[in-house]
FIRODREN-559087 format. One record per atom (N, C-alpha, C): residue number from 0; residue in three letters; x, y, z; chain. Coordinates in Angstrom, 2 decimals. Example, Ala and Ser with C-alpha at 12.3 -4.5 7.8 and 13.67 -1.06 7.14 Angstrom:
BEGIN
nr: 0, rest: ala, u: 13.19, v: -5.69, w: 7.80, kette: A
nr: 0, rest: ala, u: 12.30, v: -4.50, w: 7.80, kette: A
nr: 0, rest: ala, u: 13.20, v: -3.30, w: 7.80, kette: A
nr: 1, rest: ser, u: 12.85, v: -2.25, w: 7.08, kette: A
nr: 1, rest: ser, u: 13.67, v: -1.06, w: 7.14, kette: A
nr: 1, rest: ser, u: 12.90, v: 0.03, w: 7.87, kette: A
END
This chain:
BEGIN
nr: 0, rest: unk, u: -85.13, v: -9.00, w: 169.71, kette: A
nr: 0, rest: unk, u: -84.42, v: -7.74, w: 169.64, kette: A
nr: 0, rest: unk, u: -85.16, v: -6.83, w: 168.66, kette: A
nr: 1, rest: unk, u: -85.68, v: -5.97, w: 169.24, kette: A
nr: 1, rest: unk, u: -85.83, v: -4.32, w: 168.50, kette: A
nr: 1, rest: unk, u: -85.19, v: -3.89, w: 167.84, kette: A
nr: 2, rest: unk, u: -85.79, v: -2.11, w: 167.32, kette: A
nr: 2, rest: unk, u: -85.07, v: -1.74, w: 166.34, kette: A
nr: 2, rest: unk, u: -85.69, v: -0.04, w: 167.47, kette: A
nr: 3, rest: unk, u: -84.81, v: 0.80, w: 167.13, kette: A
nr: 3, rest: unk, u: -85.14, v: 2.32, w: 167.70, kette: A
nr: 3, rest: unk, u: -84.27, v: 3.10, w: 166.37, kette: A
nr: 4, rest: unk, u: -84.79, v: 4.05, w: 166.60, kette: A
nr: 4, rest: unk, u: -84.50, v: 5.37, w: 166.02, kette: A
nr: 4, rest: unk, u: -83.92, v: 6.42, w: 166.46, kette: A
nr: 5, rest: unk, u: -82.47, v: 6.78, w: 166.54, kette: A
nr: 5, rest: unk, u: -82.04, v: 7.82, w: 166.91, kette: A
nr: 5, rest: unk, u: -81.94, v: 9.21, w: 166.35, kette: A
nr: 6, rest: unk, u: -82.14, v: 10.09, w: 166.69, kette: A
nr: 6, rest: unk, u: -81.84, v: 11.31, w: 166.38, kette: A
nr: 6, rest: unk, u: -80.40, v: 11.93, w: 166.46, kette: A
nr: 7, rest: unk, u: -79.53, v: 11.99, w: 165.51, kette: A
nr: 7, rest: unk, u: -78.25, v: 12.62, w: 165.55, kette: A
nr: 7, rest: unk, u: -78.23, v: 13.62, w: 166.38, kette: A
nr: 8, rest: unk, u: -78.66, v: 14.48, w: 167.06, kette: A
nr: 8, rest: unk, u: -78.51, v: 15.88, w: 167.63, kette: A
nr: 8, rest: unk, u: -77.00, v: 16.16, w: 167.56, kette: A
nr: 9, rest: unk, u: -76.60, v: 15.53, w: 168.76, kette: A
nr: 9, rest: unk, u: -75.13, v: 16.11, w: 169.15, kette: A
nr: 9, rest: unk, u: -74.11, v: 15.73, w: 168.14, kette: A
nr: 10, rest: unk, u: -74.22, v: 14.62, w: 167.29, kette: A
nr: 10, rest: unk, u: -73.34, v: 14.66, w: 166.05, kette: A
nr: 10, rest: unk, u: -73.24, v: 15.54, w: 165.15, kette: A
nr: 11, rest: unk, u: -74.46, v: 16.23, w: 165.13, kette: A
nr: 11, rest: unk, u: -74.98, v: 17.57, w: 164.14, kette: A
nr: 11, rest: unk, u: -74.37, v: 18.38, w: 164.67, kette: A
nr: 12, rest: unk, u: -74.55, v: 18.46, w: 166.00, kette: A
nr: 12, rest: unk, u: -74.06, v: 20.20, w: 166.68, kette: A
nr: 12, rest: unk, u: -72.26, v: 20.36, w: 166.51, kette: A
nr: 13, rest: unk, u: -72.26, v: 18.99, w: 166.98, kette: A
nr: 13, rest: unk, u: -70.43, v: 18.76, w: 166.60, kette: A
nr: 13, rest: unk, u: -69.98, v: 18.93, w: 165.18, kette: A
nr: 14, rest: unk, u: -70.29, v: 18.44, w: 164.16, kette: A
nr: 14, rest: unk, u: -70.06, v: 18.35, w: 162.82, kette: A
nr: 14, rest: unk, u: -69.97, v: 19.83, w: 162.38, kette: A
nr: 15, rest: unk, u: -71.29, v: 20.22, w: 162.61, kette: A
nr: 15, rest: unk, u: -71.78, v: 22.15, w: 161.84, kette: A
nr: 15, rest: unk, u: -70.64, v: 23.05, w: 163.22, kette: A
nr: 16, rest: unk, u: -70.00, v: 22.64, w: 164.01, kette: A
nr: 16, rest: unk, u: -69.64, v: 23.47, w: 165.11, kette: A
nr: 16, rest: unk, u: -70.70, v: 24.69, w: 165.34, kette: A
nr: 17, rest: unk, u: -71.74, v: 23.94, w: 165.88, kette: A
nr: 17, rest: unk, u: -73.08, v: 24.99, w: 166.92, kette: A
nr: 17, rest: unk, u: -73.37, v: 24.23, w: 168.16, kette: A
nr: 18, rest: unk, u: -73.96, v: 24.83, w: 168.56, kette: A
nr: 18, rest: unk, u: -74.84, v: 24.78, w: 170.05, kette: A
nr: 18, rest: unk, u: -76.11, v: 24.60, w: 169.82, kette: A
nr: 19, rest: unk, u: -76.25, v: 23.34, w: 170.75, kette: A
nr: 19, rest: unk, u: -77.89, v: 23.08, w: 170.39, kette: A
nr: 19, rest: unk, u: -78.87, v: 24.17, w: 170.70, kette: A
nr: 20, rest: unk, u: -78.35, v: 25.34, w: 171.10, kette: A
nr: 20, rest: unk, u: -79.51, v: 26.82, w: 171.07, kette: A
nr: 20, rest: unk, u: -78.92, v: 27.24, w: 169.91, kette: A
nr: 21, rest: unk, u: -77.87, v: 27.10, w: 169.17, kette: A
nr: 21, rest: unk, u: -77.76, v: 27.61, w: 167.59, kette: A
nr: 21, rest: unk, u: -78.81, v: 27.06, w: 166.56, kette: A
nr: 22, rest: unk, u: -78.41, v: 25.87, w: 166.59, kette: A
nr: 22, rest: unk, u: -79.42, v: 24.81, w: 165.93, kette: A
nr: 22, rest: unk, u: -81.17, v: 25.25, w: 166.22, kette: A
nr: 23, rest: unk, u: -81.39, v: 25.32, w: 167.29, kette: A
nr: 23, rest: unk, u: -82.52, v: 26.16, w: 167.65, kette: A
nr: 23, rest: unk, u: -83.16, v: 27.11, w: 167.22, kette: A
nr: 24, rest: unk, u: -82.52, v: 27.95, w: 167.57, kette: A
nr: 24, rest: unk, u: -82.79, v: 29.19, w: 166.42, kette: A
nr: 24, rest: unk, u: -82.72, v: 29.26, w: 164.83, kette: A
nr: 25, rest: unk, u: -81.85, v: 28.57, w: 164.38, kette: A
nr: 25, rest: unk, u: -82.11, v: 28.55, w: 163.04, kette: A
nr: 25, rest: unk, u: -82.89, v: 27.66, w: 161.74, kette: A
nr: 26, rest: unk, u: -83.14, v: 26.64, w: 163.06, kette: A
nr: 26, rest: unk, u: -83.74, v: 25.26, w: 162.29, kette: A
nr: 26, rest: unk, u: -85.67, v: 25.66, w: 162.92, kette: A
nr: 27, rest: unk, u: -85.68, v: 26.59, w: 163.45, kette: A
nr: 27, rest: unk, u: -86.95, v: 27.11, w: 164.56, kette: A
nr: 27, rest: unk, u: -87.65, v: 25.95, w: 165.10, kette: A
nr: 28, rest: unk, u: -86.84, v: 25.04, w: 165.27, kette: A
nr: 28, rest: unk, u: -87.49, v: 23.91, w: 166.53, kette: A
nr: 28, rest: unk, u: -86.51, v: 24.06, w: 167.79, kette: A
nr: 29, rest: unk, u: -88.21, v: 24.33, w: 168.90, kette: A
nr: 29, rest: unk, u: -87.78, v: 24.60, w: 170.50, kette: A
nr: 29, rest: unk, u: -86.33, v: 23.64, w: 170.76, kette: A
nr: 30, rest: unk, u: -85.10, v: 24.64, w: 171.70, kette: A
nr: 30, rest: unk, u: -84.50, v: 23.66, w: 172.24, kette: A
nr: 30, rest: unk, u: -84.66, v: 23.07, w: 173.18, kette: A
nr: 31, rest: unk, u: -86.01, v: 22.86, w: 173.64, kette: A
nr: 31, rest: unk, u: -86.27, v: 21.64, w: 174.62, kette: A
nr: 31, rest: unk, u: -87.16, v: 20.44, w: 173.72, kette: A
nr: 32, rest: unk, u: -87.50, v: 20.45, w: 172.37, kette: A
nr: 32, rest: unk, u: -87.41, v: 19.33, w: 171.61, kette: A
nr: 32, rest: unk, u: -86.14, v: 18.87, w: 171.01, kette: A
nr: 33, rest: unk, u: -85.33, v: 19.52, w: 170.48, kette: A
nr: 33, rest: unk, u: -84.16, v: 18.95, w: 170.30, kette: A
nr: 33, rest: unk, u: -83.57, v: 18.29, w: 171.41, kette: A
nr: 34, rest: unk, u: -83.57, v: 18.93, w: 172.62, kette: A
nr: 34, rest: unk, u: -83.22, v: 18.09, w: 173.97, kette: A
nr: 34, rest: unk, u: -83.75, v: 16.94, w: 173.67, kette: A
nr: 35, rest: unk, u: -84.68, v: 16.78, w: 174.07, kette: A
nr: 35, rest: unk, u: -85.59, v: 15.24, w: 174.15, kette: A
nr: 35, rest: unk, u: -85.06, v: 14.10, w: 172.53, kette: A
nr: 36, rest: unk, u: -85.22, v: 14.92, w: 171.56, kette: A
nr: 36, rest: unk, u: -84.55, v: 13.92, w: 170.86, kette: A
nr: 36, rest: unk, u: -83.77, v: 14.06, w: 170.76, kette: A
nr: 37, rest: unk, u: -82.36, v: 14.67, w: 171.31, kette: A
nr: 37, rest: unk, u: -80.80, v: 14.16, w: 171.58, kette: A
nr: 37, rest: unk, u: -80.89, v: 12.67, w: 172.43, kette: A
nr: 38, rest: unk, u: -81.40, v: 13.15, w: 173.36, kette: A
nr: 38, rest: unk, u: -81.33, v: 12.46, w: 174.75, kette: A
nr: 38, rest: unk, u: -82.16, v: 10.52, w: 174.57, kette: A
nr: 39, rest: unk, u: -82.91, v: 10.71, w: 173.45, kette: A
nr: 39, rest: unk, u: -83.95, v: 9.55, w: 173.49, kette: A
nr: 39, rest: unk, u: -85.54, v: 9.69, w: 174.06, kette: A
nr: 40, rest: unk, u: -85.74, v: 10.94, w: 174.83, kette: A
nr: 40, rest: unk, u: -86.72, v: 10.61, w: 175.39, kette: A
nr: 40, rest: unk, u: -88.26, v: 11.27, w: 174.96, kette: A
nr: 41, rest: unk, u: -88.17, v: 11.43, w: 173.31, kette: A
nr: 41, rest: unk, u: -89.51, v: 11.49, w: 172.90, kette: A
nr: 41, rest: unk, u: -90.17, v: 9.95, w: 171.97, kette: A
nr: 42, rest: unk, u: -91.28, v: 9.95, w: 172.75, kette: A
nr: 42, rest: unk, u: -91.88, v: 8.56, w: 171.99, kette: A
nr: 42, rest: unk, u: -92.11, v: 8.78, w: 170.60, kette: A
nr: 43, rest: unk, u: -92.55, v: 9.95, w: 169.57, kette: A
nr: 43, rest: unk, u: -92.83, v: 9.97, w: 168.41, kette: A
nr: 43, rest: unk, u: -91.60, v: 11.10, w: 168.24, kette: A
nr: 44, rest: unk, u: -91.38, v: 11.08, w: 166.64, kette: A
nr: 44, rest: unk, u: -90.42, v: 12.20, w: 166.14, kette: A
nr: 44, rest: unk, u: -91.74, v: 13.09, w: 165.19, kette: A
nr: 45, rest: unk, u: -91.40, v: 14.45, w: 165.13, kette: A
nr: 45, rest: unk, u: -92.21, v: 15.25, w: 164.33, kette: A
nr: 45, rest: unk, u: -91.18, v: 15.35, w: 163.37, kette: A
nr: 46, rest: unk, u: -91.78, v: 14.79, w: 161.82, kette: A
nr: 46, rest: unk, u: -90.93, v: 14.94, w: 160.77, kette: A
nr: 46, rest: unk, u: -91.00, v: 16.46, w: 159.93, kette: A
nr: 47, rest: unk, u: -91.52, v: 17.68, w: 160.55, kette: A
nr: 47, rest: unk, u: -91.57, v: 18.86, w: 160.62, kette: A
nr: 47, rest: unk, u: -90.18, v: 18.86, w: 161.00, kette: A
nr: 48, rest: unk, u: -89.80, v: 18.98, w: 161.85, kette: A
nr: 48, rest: unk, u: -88.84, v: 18.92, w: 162.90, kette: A
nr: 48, rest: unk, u: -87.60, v: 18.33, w: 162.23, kette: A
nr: 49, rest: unk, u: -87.37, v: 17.16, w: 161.81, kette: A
nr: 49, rest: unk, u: -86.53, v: 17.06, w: 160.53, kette: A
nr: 49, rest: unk, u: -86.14, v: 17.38, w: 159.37, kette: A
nr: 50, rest: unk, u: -87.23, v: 17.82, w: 158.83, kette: A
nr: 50, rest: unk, u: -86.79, v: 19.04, w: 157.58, kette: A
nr: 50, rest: unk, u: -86.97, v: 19.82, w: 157.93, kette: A
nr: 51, rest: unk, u: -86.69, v: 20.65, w: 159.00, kette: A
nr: 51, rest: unk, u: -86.46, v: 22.13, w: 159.41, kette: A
nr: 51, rest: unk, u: -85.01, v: 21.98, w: 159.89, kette: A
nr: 52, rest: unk, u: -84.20, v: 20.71, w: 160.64, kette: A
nr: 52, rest: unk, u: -82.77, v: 20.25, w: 160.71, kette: A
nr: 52, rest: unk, u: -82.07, v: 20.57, w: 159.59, kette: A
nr: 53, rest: unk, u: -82.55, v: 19.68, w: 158.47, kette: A
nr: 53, rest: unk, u: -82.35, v: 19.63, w: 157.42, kette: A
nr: 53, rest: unk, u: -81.54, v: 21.05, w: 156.14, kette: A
nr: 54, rest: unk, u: -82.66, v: 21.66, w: 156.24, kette: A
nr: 54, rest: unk, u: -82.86, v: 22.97, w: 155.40, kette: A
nr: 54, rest: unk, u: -82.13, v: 23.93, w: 156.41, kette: A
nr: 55, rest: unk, u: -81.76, v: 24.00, w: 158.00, kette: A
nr: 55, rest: unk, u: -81.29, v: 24.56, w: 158.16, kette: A
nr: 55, rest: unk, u: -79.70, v: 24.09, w: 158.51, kette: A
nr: 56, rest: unk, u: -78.96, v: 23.24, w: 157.84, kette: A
nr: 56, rest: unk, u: -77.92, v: 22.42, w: 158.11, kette: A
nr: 56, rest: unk, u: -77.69, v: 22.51, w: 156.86, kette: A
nr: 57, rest: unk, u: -78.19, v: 22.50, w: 155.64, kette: A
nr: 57, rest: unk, u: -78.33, v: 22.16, w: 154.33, kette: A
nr: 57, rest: unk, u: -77.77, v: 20.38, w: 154.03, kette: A
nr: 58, rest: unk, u: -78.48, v: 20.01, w: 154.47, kette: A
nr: 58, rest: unk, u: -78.54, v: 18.43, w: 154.88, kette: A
nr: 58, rest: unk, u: -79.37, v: 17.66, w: 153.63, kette: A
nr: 59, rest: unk, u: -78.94, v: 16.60, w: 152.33, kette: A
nr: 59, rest: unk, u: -79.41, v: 16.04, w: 151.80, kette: A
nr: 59, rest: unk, u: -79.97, v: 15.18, w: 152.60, kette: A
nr: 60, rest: unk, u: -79.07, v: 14.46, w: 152.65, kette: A
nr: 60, rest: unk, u: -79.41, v: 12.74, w: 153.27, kette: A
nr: 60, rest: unk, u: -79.83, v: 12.70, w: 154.58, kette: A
nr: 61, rest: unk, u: -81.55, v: 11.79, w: 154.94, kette: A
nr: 61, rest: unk, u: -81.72, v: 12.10, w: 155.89, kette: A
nr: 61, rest: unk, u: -80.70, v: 11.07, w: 156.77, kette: A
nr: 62, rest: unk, u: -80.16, v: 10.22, w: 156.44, kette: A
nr: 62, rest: unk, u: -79.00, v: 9.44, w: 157.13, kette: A
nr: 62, rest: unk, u: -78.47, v: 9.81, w: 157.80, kette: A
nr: 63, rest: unk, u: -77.84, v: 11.33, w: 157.72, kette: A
nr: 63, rest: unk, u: -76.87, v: 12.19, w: 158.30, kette: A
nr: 63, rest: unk, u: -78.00, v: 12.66, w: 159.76, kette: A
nr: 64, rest: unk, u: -79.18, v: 12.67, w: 159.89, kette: A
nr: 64, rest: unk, u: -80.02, v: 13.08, w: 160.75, kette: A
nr: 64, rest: unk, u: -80.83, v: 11.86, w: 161.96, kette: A
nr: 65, rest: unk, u: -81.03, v: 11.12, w: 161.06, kette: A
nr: 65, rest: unk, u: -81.60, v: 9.74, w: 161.70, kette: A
nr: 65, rest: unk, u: -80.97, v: 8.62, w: 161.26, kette: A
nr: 66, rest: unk, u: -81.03, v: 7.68, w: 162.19, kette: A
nr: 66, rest: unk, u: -80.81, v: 6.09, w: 162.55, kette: A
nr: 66, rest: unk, u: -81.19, v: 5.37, w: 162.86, kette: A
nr: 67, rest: unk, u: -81.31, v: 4.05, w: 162.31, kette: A
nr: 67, rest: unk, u: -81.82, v: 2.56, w: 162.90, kette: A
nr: 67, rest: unk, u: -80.98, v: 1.73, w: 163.28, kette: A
nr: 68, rest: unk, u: -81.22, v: 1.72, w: 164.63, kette: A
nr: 68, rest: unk, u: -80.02, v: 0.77, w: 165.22, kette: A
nr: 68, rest: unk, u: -80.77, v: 0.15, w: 166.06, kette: A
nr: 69, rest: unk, u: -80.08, v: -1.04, w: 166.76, kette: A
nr: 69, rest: unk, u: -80.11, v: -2.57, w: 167.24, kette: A
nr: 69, rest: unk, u: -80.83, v: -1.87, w: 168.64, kette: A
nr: 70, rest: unk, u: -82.08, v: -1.95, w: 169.40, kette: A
nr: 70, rest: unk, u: -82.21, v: -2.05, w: 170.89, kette: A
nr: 70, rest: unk, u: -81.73, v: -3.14, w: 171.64, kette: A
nr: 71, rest: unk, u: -81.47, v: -2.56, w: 172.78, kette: A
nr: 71, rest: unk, u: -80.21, v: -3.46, w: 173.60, kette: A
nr: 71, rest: unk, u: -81.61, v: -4.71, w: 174.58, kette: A
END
């Protein structure tokens, strides 16, 4: 058994009450990368891309952004 990395997206968008084109615009990563890492389906994460979540969420902990959990 593996280990993967999730990307919070939609917990974020729910939590801050936005739209992943809110989040978009203000974090200035495309919302068709946020797509892909909502969804699972980018092989690498750009950690650009996480502290731009971050700073635009005003997000300490990257916990609140990413996860390591069990592959099935």
């Amino acid at each position: 058994m593996g280990k993967n990395i999730v990307v919070k997206i939609s917990e974020l968008t729910a939590k801050h009450k936005i739209s992943m084109r809110e989040l978009s615009r203000i974090s200035r990563v495309r919302h068709a990368a946020l797509s892909e890492l909502a969804n699972g389906k980018r092989e690498s994460i750009n950690f650009s891309h996480i502290v731009r979540i971050a700073e635009a969420l005003n997000i300490q902990d990257i916990r609140e952004i990413i996860d390591l959990v069990d592959s099935e």
